[in-house]
N, C-alpha and C positions, 0 to 999 in steps of 0.2 A: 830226292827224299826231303819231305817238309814234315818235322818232327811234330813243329807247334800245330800244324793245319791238325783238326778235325775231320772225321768221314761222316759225309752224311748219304745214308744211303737210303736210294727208294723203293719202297716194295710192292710188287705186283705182282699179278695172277699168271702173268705170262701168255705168251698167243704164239701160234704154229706160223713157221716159215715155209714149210710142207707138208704132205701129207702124215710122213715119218713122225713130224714132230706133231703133227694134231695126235698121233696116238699116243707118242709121250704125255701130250698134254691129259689129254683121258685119262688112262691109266693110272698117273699120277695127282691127279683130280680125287677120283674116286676109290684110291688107295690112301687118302686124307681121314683120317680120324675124323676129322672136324665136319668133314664132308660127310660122309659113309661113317655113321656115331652106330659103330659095331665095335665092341670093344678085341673080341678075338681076330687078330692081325691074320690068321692063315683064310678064315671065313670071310674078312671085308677083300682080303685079294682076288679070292672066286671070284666073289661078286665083282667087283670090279672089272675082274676079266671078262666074266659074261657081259656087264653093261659097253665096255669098249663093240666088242664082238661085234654086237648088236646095233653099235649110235655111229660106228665110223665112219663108214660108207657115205650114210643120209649127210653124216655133220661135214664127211667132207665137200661135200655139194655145194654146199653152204658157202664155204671158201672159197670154192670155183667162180661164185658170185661175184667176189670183192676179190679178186685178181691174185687168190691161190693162197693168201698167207695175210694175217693179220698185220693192219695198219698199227699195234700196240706196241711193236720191235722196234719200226724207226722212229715213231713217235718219242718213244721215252727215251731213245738215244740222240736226241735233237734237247730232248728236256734236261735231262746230265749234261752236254756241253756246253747250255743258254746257262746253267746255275754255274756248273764250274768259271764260266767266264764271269759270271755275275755276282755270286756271292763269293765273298771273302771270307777266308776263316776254314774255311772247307774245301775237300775235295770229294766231288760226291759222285757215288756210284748207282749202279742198279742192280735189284736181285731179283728175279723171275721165281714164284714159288713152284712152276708145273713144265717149265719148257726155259733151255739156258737164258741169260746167266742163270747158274743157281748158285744159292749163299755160298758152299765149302770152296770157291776156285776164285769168287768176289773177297771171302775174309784171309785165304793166301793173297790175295793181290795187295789187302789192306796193308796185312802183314809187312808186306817185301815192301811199302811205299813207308814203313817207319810209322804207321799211326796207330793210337790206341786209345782211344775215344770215340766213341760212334754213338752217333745219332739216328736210330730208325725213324725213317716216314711213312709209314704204309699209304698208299695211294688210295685209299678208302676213308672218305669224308666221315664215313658214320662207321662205329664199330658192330663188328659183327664177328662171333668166336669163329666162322666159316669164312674170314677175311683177313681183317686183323690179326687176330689171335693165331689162324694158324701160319701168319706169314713171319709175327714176330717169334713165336715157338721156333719154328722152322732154323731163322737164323742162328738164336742165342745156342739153339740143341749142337749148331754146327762150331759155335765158336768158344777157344780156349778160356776159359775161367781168368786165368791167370794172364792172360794177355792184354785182353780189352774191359773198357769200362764202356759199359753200352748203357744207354737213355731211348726211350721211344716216346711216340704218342700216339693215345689209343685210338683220339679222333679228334677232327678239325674242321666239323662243321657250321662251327658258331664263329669263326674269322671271320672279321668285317673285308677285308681284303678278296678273302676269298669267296666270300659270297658278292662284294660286288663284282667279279668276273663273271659270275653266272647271272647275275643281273643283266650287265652289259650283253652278253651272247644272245638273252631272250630278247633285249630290246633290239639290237641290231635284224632280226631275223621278224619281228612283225611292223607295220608302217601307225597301224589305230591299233590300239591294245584291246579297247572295246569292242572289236570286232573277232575278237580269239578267242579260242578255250584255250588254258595253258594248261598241262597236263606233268607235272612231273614223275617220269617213268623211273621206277627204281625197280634191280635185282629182285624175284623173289626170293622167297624161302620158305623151307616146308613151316607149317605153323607150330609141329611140334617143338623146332629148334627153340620160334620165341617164348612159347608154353615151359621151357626149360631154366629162361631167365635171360637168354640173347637179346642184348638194349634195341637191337638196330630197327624194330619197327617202330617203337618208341624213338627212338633219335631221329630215325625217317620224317616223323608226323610234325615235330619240332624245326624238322631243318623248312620244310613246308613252308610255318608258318611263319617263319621269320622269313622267306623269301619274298613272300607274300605280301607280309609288311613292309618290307623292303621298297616293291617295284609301286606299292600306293602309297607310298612318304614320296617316292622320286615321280608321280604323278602319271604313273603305267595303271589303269584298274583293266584289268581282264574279264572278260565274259562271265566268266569261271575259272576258280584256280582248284586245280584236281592233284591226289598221288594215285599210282595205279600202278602196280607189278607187272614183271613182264618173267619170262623166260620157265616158265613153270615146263618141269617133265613130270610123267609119274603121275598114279591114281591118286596118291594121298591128298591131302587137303593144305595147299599155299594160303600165305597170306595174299588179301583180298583190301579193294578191289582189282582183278585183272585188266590188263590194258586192253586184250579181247572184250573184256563186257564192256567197259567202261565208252568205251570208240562206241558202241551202239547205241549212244547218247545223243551224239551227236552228227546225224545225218542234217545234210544242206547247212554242218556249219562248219565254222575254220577251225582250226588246232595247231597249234603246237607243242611239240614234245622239247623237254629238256631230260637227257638222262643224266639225273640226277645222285645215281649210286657212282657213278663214274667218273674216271680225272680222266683219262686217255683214252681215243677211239680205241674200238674193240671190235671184233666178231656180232660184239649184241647187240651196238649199237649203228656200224656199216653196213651190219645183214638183216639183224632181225629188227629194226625199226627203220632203217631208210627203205629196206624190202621187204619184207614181210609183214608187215605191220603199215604199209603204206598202201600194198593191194589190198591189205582189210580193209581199210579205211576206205578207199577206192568201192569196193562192192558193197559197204554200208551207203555210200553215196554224200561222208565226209567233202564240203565243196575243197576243200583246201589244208593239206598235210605237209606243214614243216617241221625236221627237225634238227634242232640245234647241235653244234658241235661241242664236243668237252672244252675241257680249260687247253689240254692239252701242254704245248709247248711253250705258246702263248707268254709276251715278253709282262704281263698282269700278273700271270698265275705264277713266274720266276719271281715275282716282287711280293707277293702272297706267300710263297715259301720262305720268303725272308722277314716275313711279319711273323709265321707261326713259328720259327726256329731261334726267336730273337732272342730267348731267355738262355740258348748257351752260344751267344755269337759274342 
């Protein structure tokens, strides 16, 4: 027990180990207020039940792709033991909003380790009330008043640090920059959410263009530099443009994707952009589709976390 340490804990969306837990994952997804903005708790669970019903089967396919279970479990458990060894001051954990860990069994751990100070990171560069909001909800709902003094941040897309790691991955992964589209692919969301007042398409366009600026200060100009949504379900109307239309841009040319809503490989990123989004491109007649890896575990993106947490270290 280290009384003075700090928890700084990381928050994520969480990703299935099996099939079992991709249903927890569901369920618990679209049993999210933030998610399913039904205000009657008995009504958004139907639904939810019906949506699982319905998506499990096909999503688990999806997994059977990328070898049964999401790369987001060992990833971020590689990423917690590179900070604990590396940052001082802290002992940091992880909390899964949809699939374990979850917050109430992480803030007994904190508990019984003697600390009462915590630091939330959510693992979402740009806020978003269906990210952010419902991950840091999630925790504080879980933890005692009287116990802890908890701090978070809402968002961390404007770190020099950590936007030079996304630099670096772009550059590593093309040889002539002029010879690419760069495309940065982010999460959609339906548009009523941003119509409600959610920053994150806004904070999207911003992180963009400071990337932007970025890889032409550091003498990268690209073909083109694009954002484009990806992961749209449902009739209603996402925000645009789509990474489906958008790819139909460029036939007979290169690209590369960076997903940019994302710290940790994922399901949306191992399935639906290195495959699904690779045969698109593929039958558009795209000559050439890379895409790039998150920050991940990455010994930059450890040194990045300790650039954005510096003002209680």
């Amino acid at each position: 027990m280290n009384e003075q340490k700090k928890a700084l804990v990381l928050l994520n969306m969480g990703g299935a180990r099996n099939k079992d837990e991709l249903k927890m994952f569901l369920t618990n997804m679209f049993n999210d207020e933030n998610i399913l903005t039904i205000n009657i708790d008995f009504i958004r669970s139907l639904i939810a039940k019906f949506i699982v019903s319905r998506r499990l089967d096909e999503a688990w396919k999806n997994y059977e792709e990328i070898g049964n279970a999401s790369p987001i479990n060992p990833l971020t458990e590689k990423l917690v033991a590179k900070c604990n060894e590396k940052i001082e001051g802290f002992k940091t954990y992880q909390v899964m909003r949809y699939t374990p860990p979850f917050a109430a069994e992480v803030i007994e751990q904190i508990k019984a380790d003697g600390i009462t100070e915590v630091v939330l990171l959510p693992l979402y560069p740009q806020y978003s009330t269906t990210t952010t909001k419902s991950s840091v909800q999630d925790f504080i709902g879980w933890a005692p008043y009287d116990t802890f003094k908890i701090s978070y941040f809402e968002e961390f897309y404007k770190n020099d640090k950590f936007n030079d790691c996304i630099v670096n991955e772009i550059i590593r992964n093309v040889d002539d920059s002029t010879q690419y589209n760069l495309i940065f692919s982010a999460h959609g969301l339906p548009q009523k959410i941003v119509d409600k007042g959610d920053p994150y398409e806004e904070q999207m366009k911003e992180h963009v263009i400071m990337l932007r600026e970025k890889l032409k200060f550091m003498g990268y100009n690209f073909k083109s530099v694009n954002l484009a949504y990806q992961s749209k379900v449902g009739p209603m109307k996402w925000l645009e443009p789509s990474l489906d239309n958008m790819l139909t841009n460029f036939k007979d040319q290169k690209v590369v994707i960076y997903p940019i809503a994302f710290i940790v490989d994922n399901s949306e990123t191992d399935f639906e952009l290195d495959i699904e989004y690779r045969e698109m491109a593929e039958e558009i007649g795209v000559s050439e589709f890379k895409v790039c890896k998150c920050v991940n575990d990455s010994d930059e993106f450890v040194e990045a976390i300790k650039d954005i947490i510096k003002a209680y270290m």
